[in-house]
C-alpha positions, 0 to 999 in steps of 0.5 A: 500500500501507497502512503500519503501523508498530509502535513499535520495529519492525524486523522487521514479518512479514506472514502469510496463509492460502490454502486455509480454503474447498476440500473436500480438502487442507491450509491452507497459509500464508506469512509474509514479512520484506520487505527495504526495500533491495530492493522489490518492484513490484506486489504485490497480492492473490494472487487478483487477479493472472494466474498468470504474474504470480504466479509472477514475483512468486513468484520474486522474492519468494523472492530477495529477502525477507529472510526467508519461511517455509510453515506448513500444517495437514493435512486431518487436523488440519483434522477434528480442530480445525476449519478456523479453528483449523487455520489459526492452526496452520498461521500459528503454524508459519509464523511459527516457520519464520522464519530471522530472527525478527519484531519485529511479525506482520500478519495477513490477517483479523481474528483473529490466531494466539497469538504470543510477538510482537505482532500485529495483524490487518488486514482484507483486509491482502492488498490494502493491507499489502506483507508480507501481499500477498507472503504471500499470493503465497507460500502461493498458488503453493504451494498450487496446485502440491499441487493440481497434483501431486494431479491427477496423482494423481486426474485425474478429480476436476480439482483442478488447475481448481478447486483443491479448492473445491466447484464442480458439478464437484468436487461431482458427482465426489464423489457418483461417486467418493467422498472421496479420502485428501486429502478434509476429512471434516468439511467438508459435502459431503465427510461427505455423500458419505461417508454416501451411499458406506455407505449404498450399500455396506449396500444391496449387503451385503444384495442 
């Protein structure tokens, strides 16, 4: 892992986002204050490790951090804002959820939300930046178990496999079944199936 140090630093808080790609759902984001009395082996990007070792890894992060806090924007505001705008929210919120307040925020990217602390963002800080790797931990796990509880809820759209994304499978039950409450309406596909399902339902006013 890359060390950063900002001068006069602390506190250093690392933030990532999951979720700025799926069709339906929120964004979700984490920020972490890693202990240095406690360090924790094998952080990594979250989409790089198995799900058993995510959740491990969850866990202890969890325990021992000094301080980790989830932001979110929900697919409402997504439309509303747009996707990039709704995910620096959502790291804002994380970042104001914190117990114990960062002197210096890293960001996974290359853009980073308006704090009242310093900033930097760090392209793919997920692989090189302890605090973001655990970020990214924390808002992954999360992420997957509302996409687990939203298959239980809609079992044939398969959420629990894709997560969200648009693969053939989402696709196709998107042009069955049309767009769920949890659906982004302003992303592509979701607009187009909204379309295809009135333009159905005007053709069967007029039969």
């Amino acid at each position: 892992m890359t060390e950063f140090i900002y001068p006069a630093a602390r506190l250093i808080a690392g933030v990532d986002e999951v979720g700025r790609g799926p069709l339906v759902g929120a964004v979700v984001t984490a920020a972490v204050i890693l202990d240095p009395a406690r360090p924790i082996a094998g952080l990594a990007d979250s989409k790089k490790l198995s799900e058993k070792r995510r959740l491990a890894l969850y866990d202890e992060i969890a325990k021992k951090a000094l301080s980790w806090s989830l932001g979110r924007a929900e697919p409402e505001e997504i439309d509303q804002l747009n996707i990039l705008h709704a995910t620096m929210l959502a790291m804002q919120r994380a970042v104001n959820a914190l117990a114990v307040t960062p002197d210096f925020v890293l960001v996974d990217g290359n853009r980073c939300p308006s704090l009242p602390m310093a900033c930097q963002a760090v392209v793919k800080g997920d692989s090189l930046v302890a605090e973001i790797s655990a970020a990214s931990i924390m808002a992954k796990v999360t992420r997957d178990r509302e996409m687990a509880q939203l298959d239980r809820l809609y079992p044939h759209y398969g959420f629990a496999r894709h997560k969200g994304y648009p693969t053939p499978v989402h696709l196709e039950m998107l042009r069955q079944y049309g767009p769920t409450s949890q659906h982004r309406c302003s992303f592509a596909p979701v607009c187009n199936a909204l379309l295809d399902a009135a333009v159905r339902a005007d053709c069967a006013t007029r039969r």
